[in-house]
C-alpha positions as CSV (number, residue, x, y, z in Angstrom):
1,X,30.2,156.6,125.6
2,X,30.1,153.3,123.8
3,X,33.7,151.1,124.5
4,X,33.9,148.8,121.0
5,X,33.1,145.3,121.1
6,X,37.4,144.9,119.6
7,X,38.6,146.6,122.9
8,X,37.2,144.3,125.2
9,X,38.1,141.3,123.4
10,X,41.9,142.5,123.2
11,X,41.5,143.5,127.2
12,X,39.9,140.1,127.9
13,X,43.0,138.1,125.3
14,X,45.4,140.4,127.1
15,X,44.4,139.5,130.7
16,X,44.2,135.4,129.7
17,X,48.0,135.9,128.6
18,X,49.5,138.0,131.4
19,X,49.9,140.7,129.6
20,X,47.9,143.7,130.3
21,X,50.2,145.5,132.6
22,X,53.5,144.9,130.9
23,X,55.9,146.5,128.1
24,X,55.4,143.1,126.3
25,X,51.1,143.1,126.0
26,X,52.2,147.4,125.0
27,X,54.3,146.5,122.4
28,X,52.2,143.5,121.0
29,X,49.1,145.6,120.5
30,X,50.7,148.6,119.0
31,X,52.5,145.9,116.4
32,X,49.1,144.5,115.4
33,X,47.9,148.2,114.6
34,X,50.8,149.6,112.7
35,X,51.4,146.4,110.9
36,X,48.6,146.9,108.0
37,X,49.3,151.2,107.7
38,X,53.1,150.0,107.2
39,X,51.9,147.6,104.1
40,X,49.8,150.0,102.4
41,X,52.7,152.3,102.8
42,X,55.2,150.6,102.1
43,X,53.2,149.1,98.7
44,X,52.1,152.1,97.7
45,X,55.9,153.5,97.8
46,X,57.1,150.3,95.8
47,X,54.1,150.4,92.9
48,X,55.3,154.4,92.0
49,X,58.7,152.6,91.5
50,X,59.3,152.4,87.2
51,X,59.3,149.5,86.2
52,X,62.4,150.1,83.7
53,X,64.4,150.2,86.8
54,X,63.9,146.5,87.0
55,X,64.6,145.9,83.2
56,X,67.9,147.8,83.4
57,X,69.0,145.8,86.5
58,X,67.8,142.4,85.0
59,X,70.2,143.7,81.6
60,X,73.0,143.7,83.7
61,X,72.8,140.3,85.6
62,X,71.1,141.4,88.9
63,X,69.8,138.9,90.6
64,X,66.4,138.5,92.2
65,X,67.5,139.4,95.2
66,X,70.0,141.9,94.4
67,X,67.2,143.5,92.3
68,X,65.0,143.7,95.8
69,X,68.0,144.8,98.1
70,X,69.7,147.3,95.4
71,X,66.4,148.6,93.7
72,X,63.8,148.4,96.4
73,X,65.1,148.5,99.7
74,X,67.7,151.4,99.0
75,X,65.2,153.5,97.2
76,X,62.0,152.5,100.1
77,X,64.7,153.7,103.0
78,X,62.6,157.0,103.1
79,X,59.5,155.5,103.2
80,X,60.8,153.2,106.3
81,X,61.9,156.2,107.9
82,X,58.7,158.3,107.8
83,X,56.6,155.3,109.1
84,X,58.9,154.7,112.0
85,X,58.7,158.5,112.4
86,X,54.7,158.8,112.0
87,X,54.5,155.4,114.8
88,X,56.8,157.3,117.3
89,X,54.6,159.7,117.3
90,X,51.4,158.4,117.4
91,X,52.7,155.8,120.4
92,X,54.1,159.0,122.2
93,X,50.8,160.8,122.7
């Protein structure tokens, strides 16, 4: 069995920093894997959002950032929930 060229290298980084037998090296490397699924999810969620949603929001005086937190963020709240779910899982196996 061939052991990719990535996996040494993070081994190798891990063992310069002190971190390869700790909760902190753990939690560091499963950050850096689930960080670009949880941006394709998470942009793939917000592009199916209409964009009249935004027009009617803008018509009544939202702000920019009342348009993100009341528009975006309360409708993506299921999408946050199944990628916390889908990373629990894959970490617990």
């Amino acid at each position: 069995m061939i052991v990719p060229v990535q996996i040494i290298a993070l081994v190798q980084v891990l063992q310069v920093v002190h971190m390869m037998d700790n909760y902190a090296g753990l939690i560091l490397v499963y950050t850096a894997m689930f960080i670009p699924q949880s941006v394709f999810m998470v942009y793939g969620f917000v592009s199916t959002i209409p964009k009249d949603m935004d027009e009617a929001a803008i018509m009544d005086g939202a702000s920019p950032w009342n348009l993100f937190y009341k528009n975006y963020d309360a409708t993506a709240k299921t999408n946050y929930s199944n990628f916390i779910y889908y990373t629990i899982c894959f970490c617990m196996e």
